[in-house]
N, C-alpha and C positions, 0 to 999 in steps of 0.2 A: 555330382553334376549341379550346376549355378539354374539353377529356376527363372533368374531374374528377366525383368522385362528389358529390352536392348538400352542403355542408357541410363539403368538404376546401378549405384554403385555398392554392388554387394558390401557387408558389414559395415554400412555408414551408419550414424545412428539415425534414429527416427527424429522428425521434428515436432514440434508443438507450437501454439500459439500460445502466450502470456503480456500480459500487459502491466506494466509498474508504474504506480500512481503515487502524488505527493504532493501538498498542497501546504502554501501559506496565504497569510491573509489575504495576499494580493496577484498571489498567480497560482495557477492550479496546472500540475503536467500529467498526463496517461502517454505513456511511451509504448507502443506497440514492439512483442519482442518475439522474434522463430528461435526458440532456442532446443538445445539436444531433449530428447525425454530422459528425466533422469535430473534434473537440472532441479538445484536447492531455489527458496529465494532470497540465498546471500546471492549465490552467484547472478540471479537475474537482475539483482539490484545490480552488481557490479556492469555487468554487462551493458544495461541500461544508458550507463553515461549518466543519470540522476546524481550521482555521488559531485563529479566534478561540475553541475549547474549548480547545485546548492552544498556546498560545502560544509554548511550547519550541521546537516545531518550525521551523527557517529553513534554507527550500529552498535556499537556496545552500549548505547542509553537511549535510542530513541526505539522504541516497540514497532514489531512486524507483524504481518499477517495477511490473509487472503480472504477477499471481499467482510473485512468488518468483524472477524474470528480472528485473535490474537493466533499467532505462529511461532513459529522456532527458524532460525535462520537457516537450520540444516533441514527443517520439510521439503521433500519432491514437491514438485510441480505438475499439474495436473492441466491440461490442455483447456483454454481459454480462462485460468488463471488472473483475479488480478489481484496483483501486489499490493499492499498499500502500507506506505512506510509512516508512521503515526508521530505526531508533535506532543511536548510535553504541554498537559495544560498548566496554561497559566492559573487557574485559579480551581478549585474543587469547587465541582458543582453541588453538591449538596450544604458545602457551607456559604454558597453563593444563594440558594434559594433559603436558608436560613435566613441570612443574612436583607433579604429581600421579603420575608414577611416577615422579620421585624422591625421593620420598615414600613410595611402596610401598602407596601408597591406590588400588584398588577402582575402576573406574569403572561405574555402572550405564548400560544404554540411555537416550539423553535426558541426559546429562551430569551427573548431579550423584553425589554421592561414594557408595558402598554403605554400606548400614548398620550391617553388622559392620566398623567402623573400631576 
């Protein structure tokens, strides 16, 4: 016998909330997404739409992960989930502050150089 409440469609899946984030210098997106539970974050990237705004992005070399913790493409998802799909740095930061005290340059919080240079 079906339990269900009038209007629930027994074996649907459940849903979740996740949101898929990705950012370059000049525009920043958080995509809000209802996706099934059970859901990787290849497929929430895919789903997203993120792929075809920025083309750049190809998941075999740009790094995944949820909130700020590197990922695996094939991780579940976990409700209120956010994505965030990571750029390759342009320069290594540790040979970028090398680079900047042998220089005798200043560094302010947040990395960029102090103002009285």
């Amino acid at each position: 016998m079906n339990n269900s409440i009038a209007g629930d469609v027994p074996d649907a899946p459940k849903k979740i909330m996740v949101e898929v984030a990705y950012a370059e210098p000049e525009t920043q997106v958080i995509i809000p997404l209802r996706v099934d539970e059970g859901t990787t974050l290849e497929q929430a990237i895919r789903q997203s739409g993120v792929l075809e705004s920025f083309p750049s992005i190809d998941l075999a070399v740009n790094k995944v992960g949820v909130f700020g913790k590197l990922g695996k493409l094939n991780q579940v998802l976990r409700e209120r989930d956010r994505v965030e799909i990571y750029r390759k740095l342009i320069a290594d930061p540790k040979a970028v502050r090398k680079q900047r005290a042998a220089e005798g340059k200043k560094m302010r919080k947040g990395g960029g150089a102090d103002a009285d240079q």
